[in-house]
C-alpha positions in Angstrom: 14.1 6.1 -22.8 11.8 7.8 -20.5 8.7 5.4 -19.7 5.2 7.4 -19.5 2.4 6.5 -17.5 -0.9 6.0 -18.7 -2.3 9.1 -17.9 0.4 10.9 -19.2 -1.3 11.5 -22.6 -4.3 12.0 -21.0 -3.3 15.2 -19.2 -1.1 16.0 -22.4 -4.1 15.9 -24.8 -6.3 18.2 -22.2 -3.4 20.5 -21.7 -3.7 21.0 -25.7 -7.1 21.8 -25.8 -8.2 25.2 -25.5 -8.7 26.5 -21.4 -11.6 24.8 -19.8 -10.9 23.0 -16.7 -8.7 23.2 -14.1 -6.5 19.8 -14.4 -6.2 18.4 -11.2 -3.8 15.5 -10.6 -4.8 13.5 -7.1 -3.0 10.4 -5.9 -1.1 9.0 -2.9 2.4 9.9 -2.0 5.1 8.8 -4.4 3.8 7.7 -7.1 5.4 10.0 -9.4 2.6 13.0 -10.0 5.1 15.7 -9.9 7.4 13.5 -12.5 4.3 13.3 -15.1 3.6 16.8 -14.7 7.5 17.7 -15.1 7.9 15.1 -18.4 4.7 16.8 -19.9 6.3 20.2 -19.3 9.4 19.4 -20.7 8.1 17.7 -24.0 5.1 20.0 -24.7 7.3 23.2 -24.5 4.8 25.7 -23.4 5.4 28.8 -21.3 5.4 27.1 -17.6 5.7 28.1 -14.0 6.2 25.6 -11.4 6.1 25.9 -7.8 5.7 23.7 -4.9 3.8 24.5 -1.9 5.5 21.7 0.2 7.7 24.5 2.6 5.7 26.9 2.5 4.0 28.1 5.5 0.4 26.8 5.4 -1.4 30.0 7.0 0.1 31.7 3.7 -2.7 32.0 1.4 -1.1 34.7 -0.3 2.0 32.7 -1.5 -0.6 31.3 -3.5 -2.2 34.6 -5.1 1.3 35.9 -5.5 2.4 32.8 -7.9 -0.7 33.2 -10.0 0.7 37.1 -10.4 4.4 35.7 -11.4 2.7 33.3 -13.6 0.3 36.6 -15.2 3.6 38.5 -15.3 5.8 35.6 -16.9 3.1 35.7 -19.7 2.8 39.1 -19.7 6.5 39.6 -20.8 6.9 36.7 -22.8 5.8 36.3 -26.9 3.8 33.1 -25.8 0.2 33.4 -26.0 -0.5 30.9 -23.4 1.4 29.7 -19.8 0.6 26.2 -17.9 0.5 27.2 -13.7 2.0 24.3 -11.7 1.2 24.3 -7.9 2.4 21.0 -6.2 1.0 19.6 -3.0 -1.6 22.5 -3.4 -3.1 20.9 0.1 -0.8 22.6 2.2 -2.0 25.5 1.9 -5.1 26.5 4.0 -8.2 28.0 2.5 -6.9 27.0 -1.6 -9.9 26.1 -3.2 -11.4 29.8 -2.6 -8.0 31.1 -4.0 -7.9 29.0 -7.0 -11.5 29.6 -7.6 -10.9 33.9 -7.6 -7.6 33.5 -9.5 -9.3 31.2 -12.4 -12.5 32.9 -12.6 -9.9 36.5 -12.9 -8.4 35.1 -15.8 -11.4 33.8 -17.3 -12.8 37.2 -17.2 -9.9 38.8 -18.1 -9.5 36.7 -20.7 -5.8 35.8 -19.5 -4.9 32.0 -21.1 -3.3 30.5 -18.2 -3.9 27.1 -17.9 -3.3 25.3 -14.4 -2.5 21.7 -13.5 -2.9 21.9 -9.5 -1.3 18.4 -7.8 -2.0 17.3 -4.3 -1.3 14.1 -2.4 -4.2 14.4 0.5 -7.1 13.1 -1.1 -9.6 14.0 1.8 -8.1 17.5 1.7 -8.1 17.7 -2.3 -11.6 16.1 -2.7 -13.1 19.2 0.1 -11.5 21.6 -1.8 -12.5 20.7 -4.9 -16.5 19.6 -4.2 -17.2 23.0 -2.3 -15.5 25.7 -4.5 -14.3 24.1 -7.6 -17.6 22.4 -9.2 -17.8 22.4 -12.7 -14.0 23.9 -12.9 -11.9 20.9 -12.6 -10.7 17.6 -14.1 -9.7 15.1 -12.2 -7.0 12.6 -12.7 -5.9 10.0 -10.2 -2.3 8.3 -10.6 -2.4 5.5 -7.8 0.3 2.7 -7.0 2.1 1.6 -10.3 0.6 -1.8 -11.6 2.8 -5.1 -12.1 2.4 -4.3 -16.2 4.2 -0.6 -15.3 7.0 -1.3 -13.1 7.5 -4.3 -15.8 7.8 -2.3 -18.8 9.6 1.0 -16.8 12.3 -1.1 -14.8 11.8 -4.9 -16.2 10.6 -6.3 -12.2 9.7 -9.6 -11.6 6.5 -10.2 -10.1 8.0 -11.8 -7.0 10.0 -8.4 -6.3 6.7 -6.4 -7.6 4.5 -8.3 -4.8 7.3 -7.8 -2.4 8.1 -3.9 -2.7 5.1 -3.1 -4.0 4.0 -0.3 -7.2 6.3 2.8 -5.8 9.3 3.4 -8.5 11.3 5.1 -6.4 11.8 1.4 -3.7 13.0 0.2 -7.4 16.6 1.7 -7.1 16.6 0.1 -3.3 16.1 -3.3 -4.0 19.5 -4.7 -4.4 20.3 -2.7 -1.1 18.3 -4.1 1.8 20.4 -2.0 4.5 18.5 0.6 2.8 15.4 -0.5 2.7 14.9 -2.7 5.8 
């Protein structure tokens, strides 16, 4: 069985409702963003196009404007009436906030139902972006460091081992291997 954050049906009730905000998922490194985004695409069956900024050259705003067109396409030529846009570790990429802001406010004109989920792992970086360009068209969720009552229900950890390796699920796996991990 496949455990589910918290905030798993949070971003899965907003991603039901009609196009509003911009859903933006925020949180440190490894705590499984790009996991909750990729369970909630898989069970909610929509129209989806992922893509991860993480190689890609940061001076390369346009990689950004040019998956927002595959994404326009992709809906374009589908039967769906609607497509979820999934950029990962949006951060990395300079001057994103002004893109996202043009590329939303396009389709909200143009009355094109693309809905976007934007994930980033920077939070200084994330929080800029969002404050100056994005006001009033975001949501924000935060996924931090697992709790003791998470890694305990996902992968059945004793507290000792919780306080030791802390709330990342991917040190889980390691645990029993401290070459790896030391």
């Amino acid at each position: 069985m496949t455990y589910h954050r918290p905030q798993f049906k949070i971003v899965k009730k907003r991603l039901k409702e009609k196009r509003q905000f911009i859903q933006t998922v925020v949180g440190p490194r490894q705590v499984g963003k790009t996991t909750l985004v990729l369970q909630l695409l898989d069970e909610l069956d929509y129209l989806s196009y992922y893509h991860s900024a993480d190689a890609i050259d940061s001076s390369n705003s346009l990689w950004l404007v040019q998956q927002w067109e595959s994404a326009r396409l992709k809906l374009k030529t589908s039967k769906a009436n609607q497509c979820i846009l999934v950029i990962d570790e949006i951060q990395k990429i300079s001057n994103w906030s002004e893109i996202v802001k043009a590329e939303w406010d396009k389709d909200t004109i143009d009355k094109v139902k693309i809905k976007v989920i934007v994930l980033g792992s920077s939070s200084l970086l994330i929080q800029k972006g969002l404050t100056e360009s994005l006001a009033g068209r975001y949501e924000k969720i935060y996924l931090g460091h697992w709790s003791y009552s998470e890694m305990k229900n996902a992968f059945n950890l004793e507290v000792n081992k919780f306080v030791w390796f802390g709330g990342y699920p991917g040190a889980v796996t390691l645990i029993e291997d401290e070459n790896r991990w030391k």
